[in-house]
N, C-alpha and C positions, 0 to 999 in steps of 0.2 A: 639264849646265850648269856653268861653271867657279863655283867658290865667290867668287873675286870680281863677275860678275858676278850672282850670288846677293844679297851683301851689296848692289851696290847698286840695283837692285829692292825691297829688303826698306827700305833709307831711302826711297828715291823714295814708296815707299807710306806710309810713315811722318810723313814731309813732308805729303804729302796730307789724312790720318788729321788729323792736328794741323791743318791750315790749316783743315778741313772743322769740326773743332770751334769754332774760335776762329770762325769764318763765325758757325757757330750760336749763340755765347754774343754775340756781336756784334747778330746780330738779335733774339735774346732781349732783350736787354738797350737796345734800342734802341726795343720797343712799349712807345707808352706807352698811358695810362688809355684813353683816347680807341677806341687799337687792338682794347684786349679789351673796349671797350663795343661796340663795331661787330660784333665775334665772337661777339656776346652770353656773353661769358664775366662773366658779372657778379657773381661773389664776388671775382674773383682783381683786377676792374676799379675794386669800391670799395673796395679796399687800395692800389692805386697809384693811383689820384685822390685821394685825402685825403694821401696824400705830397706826389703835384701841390701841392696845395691851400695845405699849411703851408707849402709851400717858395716860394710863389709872392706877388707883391708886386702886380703888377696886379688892382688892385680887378674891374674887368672881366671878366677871365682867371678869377678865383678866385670873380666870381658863377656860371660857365658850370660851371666844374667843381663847385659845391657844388649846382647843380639835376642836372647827371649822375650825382654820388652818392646823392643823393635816388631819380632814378630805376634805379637799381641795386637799392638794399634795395627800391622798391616792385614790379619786376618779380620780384622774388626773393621777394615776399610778407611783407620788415618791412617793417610800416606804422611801425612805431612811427620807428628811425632816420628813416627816409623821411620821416617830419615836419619831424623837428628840424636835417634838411639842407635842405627846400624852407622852413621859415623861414629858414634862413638864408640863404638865396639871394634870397629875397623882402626881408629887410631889405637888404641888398648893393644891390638894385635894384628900388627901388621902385614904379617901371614895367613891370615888367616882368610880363605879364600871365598867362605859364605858369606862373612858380613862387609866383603869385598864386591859382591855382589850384587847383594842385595841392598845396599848404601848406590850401588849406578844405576840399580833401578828403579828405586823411589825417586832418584832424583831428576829419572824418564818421566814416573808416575804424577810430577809434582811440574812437569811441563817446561823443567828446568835441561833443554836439550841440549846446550853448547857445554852446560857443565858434566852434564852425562857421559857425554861424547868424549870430553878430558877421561873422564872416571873409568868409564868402559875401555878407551884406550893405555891406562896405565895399568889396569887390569889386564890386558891383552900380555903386555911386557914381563907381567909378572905370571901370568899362567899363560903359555902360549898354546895351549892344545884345549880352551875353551872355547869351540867353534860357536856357539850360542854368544857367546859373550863378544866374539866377531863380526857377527853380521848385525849385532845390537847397534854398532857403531855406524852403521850405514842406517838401519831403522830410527835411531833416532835422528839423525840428520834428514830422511824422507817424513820424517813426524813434524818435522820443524817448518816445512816446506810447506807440509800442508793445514799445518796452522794458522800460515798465513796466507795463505789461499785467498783468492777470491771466490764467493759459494753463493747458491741459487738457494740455500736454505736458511729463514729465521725460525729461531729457538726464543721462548722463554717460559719461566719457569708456571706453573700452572698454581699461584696462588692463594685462591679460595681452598685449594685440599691439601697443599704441602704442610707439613707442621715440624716440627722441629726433632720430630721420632726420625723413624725409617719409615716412609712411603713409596711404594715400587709396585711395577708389573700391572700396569692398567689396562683393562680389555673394554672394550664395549659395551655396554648391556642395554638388550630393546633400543626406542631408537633415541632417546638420549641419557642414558646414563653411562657414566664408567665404575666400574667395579675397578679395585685395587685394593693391595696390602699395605698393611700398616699397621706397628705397633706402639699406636700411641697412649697418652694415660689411660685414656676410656677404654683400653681391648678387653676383653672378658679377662677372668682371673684375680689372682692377687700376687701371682707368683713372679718374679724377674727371672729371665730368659739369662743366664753365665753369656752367653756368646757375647752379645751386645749392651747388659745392662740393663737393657730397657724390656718393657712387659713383652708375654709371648704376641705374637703379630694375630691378628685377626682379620678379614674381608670385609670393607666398607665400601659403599656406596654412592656416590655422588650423583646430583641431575641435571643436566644443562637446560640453560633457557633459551626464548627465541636468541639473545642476544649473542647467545656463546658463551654464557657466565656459569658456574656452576654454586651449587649449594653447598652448604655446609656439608660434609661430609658426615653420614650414622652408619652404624653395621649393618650388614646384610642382611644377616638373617641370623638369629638366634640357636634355630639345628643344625649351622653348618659351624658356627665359628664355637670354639672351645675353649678350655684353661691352657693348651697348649698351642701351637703352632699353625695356621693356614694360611695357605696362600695361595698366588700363582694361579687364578682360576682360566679356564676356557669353556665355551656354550657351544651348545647346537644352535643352525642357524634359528630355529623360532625361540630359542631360549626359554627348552622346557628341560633342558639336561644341564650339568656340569660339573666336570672334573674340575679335581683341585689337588693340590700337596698339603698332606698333615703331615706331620714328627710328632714324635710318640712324647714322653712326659719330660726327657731331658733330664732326668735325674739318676742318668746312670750314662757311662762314658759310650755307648755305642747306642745313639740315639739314633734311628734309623728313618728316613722321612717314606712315603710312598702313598698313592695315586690313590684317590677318594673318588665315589661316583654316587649323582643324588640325581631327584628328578623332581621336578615342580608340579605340585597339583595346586590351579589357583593362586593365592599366594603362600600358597609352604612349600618349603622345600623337605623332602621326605628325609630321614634319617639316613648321614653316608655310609656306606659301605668301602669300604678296600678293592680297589680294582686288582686282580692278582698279573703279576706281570713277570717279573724274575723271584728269586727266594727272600726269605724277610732280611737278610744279609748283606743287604747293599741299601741305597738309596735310590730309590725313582722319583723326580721330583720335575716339577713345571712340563705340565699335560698342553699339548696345543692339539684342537681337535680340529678335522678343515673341513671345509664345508660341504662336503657331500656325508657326512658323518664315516667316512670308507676306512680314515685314517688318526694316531694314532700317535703322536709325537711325543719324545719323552727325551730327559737327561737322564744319563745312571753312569754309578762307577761300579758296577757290578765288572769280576774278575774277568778278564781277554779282552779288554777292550785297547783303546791305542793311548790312553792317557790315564791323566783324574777321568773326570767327567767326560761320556762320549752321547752323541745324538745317537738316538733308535728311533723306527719306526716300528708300529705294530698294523695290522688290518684287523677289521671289524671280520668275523665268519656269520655262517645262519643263524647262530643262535646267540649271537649280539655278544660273543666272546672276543677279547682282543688276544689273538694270537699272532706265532711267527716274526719276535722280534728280529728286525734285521739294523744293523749295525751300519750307520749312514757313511761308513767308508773313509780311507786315508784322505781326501780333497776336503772333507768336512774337519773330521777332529783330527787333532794331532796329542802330543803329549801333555799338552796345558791340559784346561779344561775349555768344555763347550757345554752352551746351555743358554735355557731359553726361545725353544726354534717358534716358528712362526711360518707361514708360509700366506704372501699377498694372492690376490686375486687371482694375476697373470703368474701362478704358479713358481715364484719368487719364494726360494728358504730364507730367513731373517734369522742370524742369531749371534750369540755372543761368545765371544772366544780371546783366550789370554795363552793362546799358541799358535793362532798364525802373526803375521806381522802386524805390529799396530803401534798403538802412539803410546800407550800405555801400560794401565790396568788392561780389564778387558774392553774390547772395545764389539763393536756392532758391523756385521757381515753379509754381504750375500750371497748367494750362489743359485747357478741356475741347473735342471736339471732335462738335461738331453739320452733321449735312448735307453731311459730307465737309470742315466747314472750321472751323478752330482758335479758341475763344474764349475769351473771361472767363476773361483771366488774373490770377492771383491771388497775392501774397506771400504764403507761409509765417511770414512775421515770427516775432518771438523765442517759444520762446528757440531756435528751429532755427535761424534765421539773427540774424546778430549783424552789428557794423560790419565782421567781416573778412571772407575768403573763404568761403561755405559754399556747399558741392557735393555731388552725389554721393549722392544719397540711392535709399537703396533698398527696400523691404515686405520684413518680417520675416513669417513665419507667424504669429497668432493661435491660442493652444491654445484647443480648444472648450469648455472650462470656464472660459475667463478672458474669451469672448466678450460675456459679459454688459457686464462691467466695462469691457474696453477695446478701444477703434476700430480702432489701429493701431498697429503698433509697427516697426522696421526701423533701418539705419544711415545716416550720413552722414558728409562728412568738414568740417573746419573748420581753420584757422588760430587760431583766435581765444585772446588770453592766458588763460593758466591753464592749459594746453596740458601735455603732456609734450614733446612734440617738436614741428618744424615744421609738418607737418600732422597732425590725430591723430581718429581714427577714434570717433565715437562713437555710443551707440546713443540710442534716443529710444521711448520708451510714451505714445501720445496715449490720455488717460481718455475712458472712452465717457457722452457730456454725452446723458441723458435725456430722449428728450421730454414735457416737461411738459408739458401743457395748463394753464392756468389760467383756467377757465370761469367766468363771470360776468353779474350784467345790473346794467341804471340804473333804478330805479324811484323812484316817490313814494307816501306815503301815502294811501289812499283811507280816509274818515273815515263814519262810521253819518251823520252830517248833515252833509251835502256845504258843503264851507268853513268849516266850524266845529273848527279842530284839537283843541279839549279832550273831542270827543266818542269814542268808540271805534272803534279802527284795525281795519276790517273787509277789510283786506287791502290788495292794491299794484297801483299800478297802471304797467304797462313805459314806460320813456321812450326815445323813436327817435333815432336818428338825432346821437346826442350824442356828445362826441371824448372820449376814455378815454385819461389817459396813466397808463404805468407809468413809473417811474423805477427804478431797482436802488440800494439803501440800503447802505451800509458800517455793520460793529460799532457804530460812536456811531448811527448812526440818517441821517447824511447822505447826499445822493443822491452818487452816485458819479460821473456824468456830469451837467451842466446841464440837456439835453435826450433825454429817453426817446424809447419809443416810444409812436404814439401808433394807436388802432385807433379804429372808431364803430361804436354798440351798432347792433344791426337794429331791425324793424318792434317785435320784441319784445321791445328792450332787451337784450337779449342783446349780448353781447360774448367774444371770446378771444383769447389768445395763446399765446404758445410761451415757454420759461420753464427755466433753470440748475435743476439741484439744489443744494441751500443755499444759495440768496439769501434775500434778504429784499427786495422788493418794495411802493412806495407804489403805489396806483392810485388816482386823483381824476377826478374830473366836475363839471362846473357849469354852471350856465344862467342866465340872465337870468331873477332876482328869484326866485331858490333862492340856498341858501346850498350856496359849493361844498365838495364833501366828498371825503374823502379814507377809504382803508383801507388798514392794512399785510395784507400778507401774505405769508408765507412759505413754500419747499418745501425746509424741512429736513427729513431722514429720507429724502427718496423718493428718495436715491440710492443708500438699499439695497433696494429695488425691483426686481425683477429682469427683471419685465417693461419692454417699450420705451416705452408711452405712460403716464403717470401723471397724475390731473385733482386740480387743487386749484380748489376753489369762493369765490368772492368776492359778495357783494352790495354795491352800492353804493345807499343809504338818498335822495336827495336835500332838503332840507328846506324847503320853501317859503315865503316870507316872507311872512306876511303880517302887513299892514300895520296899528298901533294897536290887535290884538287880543294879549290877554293868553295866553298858551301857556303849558298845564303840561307841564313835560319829565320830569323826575324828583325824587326826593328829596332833602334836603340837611338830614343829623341835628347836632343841638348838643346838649352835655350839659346837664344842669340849670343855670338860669343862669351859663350861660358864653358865650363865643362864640369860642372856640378853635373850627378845622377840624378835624372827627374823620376816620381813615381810611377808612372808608366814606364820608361826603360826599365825602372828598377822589377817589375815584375818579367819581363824578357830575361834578365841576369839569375832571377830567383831559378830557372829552369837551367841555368847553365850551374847554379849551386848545386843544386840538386843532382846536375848530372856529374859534374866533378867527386861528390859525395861519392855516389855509387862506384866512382872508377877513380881510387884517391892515387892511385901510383900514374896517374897521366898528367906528363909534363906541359905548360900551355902558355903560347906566347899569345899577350893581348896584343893588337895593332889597330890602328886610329887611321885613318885618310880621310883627306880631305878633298874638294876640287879645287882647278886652277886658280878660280879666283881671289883675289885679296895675295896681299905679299908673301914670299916663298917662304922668308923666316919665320913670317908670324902664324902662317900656319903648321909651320913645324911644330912648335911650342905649344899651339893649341892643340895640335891633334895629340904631341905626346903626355900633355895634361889630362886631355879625355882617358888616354890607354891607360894614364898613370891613377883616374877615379874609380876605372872598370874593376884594376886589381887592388885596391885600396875598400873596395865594393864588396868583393868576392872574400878578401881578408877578414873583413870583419863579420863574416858571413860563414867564417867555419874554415876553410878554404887555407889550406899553406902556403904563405907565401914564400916559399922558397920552390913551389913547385910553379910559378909563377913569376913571368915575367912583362914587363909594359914597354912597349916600342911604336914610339911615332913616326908615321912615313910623310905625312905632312901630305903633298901634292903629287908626291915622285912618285906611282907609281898607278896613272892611272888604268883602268880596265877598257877606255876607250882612247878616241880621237879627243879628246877636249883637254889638251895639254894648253900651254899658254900660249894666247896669242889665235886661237881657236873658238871661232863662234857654235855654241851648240845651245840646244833646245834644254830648259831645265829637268825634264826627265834623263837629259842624258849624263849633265851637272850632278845629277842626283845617284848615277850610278857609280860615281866616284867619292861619296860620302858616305862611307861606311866604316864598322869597327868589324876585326875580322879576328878568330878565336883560336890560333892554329898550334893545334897538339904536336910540338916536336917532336916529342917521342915515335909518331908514327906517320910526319908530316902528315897531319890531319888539320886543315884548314875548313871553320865554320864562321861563313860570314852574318853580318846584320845589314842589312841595308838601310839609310839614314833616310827617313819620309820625304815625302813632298816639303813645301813651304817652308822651309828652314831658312832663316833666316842669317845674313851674311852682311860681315861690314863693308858697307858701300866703301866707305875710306880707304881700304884696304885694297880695292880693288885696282889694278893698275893698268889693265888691257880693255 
């Protein structure tokens, strides 16, 4: 070929070369925000919409793009921006009912619940036929509750493998490694993933040591992980198989993810293949496989299902095909999405869902499955799930020396701040909560002469059929919840419950014309018990009124003409506090006597000093003193022969020295008898 017609070939291509680029930098340069939202490229989407955004003057225009950059960080999993763009779009436009929204639910998502609760409720006012947006208002207030919860479970973040990517969905492998996803610098390719920014995700490896430590994290394996997306793996139990989720190149708006299957020879893993499960038209993604290899778990948003994202099941048949997907039913998924199932040993479903109730994002569930069909499902609440995303949760083995102590133990993954990275992998130990029994009955005093309480307690007798409440007491002694539980004794008065290690527990009963009574009790210690059932015993005493008859209860000592409370009486009174406590609307005269001897005045004064320490005792003791009154009767009013001028033996002296407790409201008189060897002024003595 002649050299000039060489040369112009070589411009002709060169012309071309350069128009072909300038095309490109043209179209480049011509997408806007709108375009890589629709491509769902949504990091690279909310960098050119907030340029949009500044740049732009129409109020209108600039409401539209600050609810799209909102919904950019919140598919991208920041809540936090995502807030403080869907307010701003909600102030822009006050009507406007999505970014009304969606501004009350990040503000769920961000763990901010009293203000949600505002937000959700002024939303109600303004659209009142947002039944979702209704019960939000109670869900976040049950979110709040249980954030502050007291929990059998520690969390912390698993930091040898978290990194500052997205790390998520860690399974087992052999007996000490975990396998998980992660798209950090090191994943295969060169290309960035639109969704997240950051490289497509690939399967790495990690190994634990005796200690519990694990290694640096490497990639699994080289024929499983790709230039584009893997993840989400599960294994047969000898872990010679496993399924995974690929997505396909991402470079076209209907990028499709679905189910990979390899099998191990030695150490390779064989080239994957496509598990065929619904048509290439949907997404099937995070395989849980259970351990009989029989079954068959999958997420899809393939068309008739009840949401986004719904749980299936598939079965293995003869020829190791997975057919007959069935659709895990209204108690599992609902309109959200669902995803990520699991199923524990004890044939427990685990998975994640942002349509039943929960505290946030999505949060982590269970359910159990009776007669072939899925029930009572159940939040995890905190601290495993929090307001943001938490998924993915997996059982850890139990060493049989720690089985004592603890239930369960395994990983999950979370979003949530404090985080190292975007998503980050953490482990969690549920304490193993003892069952206590706390066994008990209700009885009343049976007396040597039937109705006469000052005679001798010749034993008890059961009370049926009575309601027993427990309350659970916090360090000051206050109930922890308003309302306990409540159980009713049997034929024999008997009663029980089930019951924490280290609480502290009131239990009360009462009846009509008993005084109602109360007992603490505690199971501190029996959480080093190492057996599973542990019985702590209660009696509860009931005390009977009756009515205008004088009762002796116990003792109540004073020094030598004094009437200061000693510490010993003062724990006799502690029982009269406590019984007043429980029965606050009973009115109660204190009364002091004395015996004959010493002068009539001056035992007036003493005895009315003592009545006047009992309620001055009681007052400072919680006790109202307005329901409370102190009256001394001095000598007048002895129970025997030993008026003045009467020789008697000092046990008889002594049965005139008492303070007596008497409930007007129902003439209910309860005495104390004043001890032996009380000491009395001679001087005073005049007979």
């Amino acid at each position: 070929m002649a050299p000039k017609m060489i040369r112009r070939i070589f411009v002709l291509l060169l012309v071309i070369a350069v128009a072909s680029l300038v095309s490109c930098l043209v179209t480049q340069q011509a997408k806007t925000g709108d375009m890589l939202f629709q491509e769902k490229k949504y990091d690279q989407a909310a960098e050119l919409l907030k340029t949009e955004y500044s740049n732009e003057s129409d109020p209108v225009i600039r409401q539209k793009k600050a609810f799209q950059i909102g919904e950019c960080y919140r598919l991208s999993g920041q809540t936090i921006p995502a807030e403080d763009w869907y307010k701003t779009a909600s102030n822009l436009d006050n009507d406007d009912q999505r970014s009304a929204f969606m501004y009350a639910s990040m503000l769920k998502s961000n763990e901010k619940y009293e203000e949600a609760v505002k937000a959700f409720t002024d939303y109600v006012k303004k659209f009142p036929f947002d039944e979702q947006a209704r019960s939000e208002v109670e869900t976040c207030q049950m979110a709040e509750q249980w954030k502050n919860a007291p929990s059998n479970y520690t969390i912390q973040g698993v930091s040898e493998i978290n990194s500052i990517a997205y790390d998520y969905a860690p399974v087992l492998y052999n007996k000490n490694g975990l396998v998980f996803t992660s798209d950090r610098s090191d994943a295969t390719g060169s290309e960035s993933y639109g969704w997240t920014g950051e490289k497509f995700s690939d399967l790495y490896i990690a190994t634990r040591n005796t200690a519990g430590q694990f290694s640096a994290p490497s990639p699994f394996s080289p024929n499983l992980n790709s230039d584009y997306n893997e993840g989400t793996p599960t294994f047969n139990k000898d872990f010679t198989e496993i399924y995974f989720t690929r997505c396909g190149s991402s470079l076209t708006t209907n990028d499709y993810c679905h189910i990979y299957y390899s099998v191990r020879n030695g150490d390779e893993w064989s080239e994957p293949v496509p598990v065929l499960i619904f048509n290439d038209s949907c997404n099937v993604v995070q395989p849980f496989l259970t351990a009989d290899g029989k079954e068959l778990y999958v997420a899809s948003d393939i068309d008739g299902g009840y949401g986004g994202k719904d749980l299936y099941v598939l079965t293995r048949d003869a020829e190791g095909n997975w057919v007959n997907p069935q659709n895990l039913g209204p108690t599992i998924n609902t309109d959200g999405d669902e995803s990520f199932p699991v199923l524990s040993e004890d044939g427990k479903l685990y998975f994640a869902s942002n349509g039943q109730e929960g505290m946030g994002g999505l949060d982590i569930f269970s359910a159990s499955r009776l007669n072939k069909q899925w029930s009572n499902v159940q939040n995890l609440r905190a601290p495993i799930n929090s307001g943001a995303d938490d998924i993915a949760l997996v059982f850890d083995k139990v060493a049989k020396e720690d089985q004592y102590k603890i239930r369960s133990k395994g990983f999950f993954t979370s979003n949530r701040p404090g985080g190292k990275g975007k998503d980050d992998i953490y482990s969690f130990v549920e304490a193993k909560v003892k069952v206590i029994l706390v066994k008990g009955d209700v009885v009343e005093k049976k007396f040597a002469k039937e109705g006469d309480p000052n005679s001798a307690v010749v034993g008890f007798m059961p009370m049926a059929a009575l309601d027993v409440q427990s309350l659970t007491l916090d360090n000051d002694g206050n109930a922890i919840t308003k309302t306990g539980r409540t159980v009713k004794s049997d034929a024999n008065g008997k009663f029980q419950f089930t019951a924490e290690s280290d609480k502290t527990y009131k239990l009360s009963a009462g009846k009509q014309d008993y005084f109602t009574k109360a007992e603490i009790t505690n199971t501190n210690g029996f959480a080093r018990e190492e057996k599973d059932t542990v019985i702590a015993s209660v009696r509860l005493v009931l005390e009977k009124i009756f009515k205008n008859v004088q009762v002796n209860i116990s003792n109540i000592y004073y020094d030598y003409n004094k009437a200061n409370i000693r510490p010993d009486a003062a724990k006799v009174l502690d029982t009269i506090v406590a019984l007043l406590k429980e029965n606050p609307n009973v009115k109660v005269e204190i009364g002091s006597h004395t015996d004959s001897r010493g002068n009539d005045a001056y035992n007036m004064r003493l005895s009315q000093a003592r009545a006047q320490s009992v309620v001055d005792y009681l007052v400072q003791h919680g006790i109202d003193g307005s329901l409370l009154a102190a009256k001394g009767y001095g000598e007048s009013q002895p129970v025997n022969k030993c008026v003045n001028g009467v020789k008697c033996t000092e046990e008889e002296y002594q049965a005139n020295r008492r303070t007596t407790f008497k409930v007007t409201s129902a003439e209910f008189t309860i005495e104390s008898i004043t001890p032996e060897k009380i000491e009395v002024d001679s001087s005073m003595i005049n007979k």
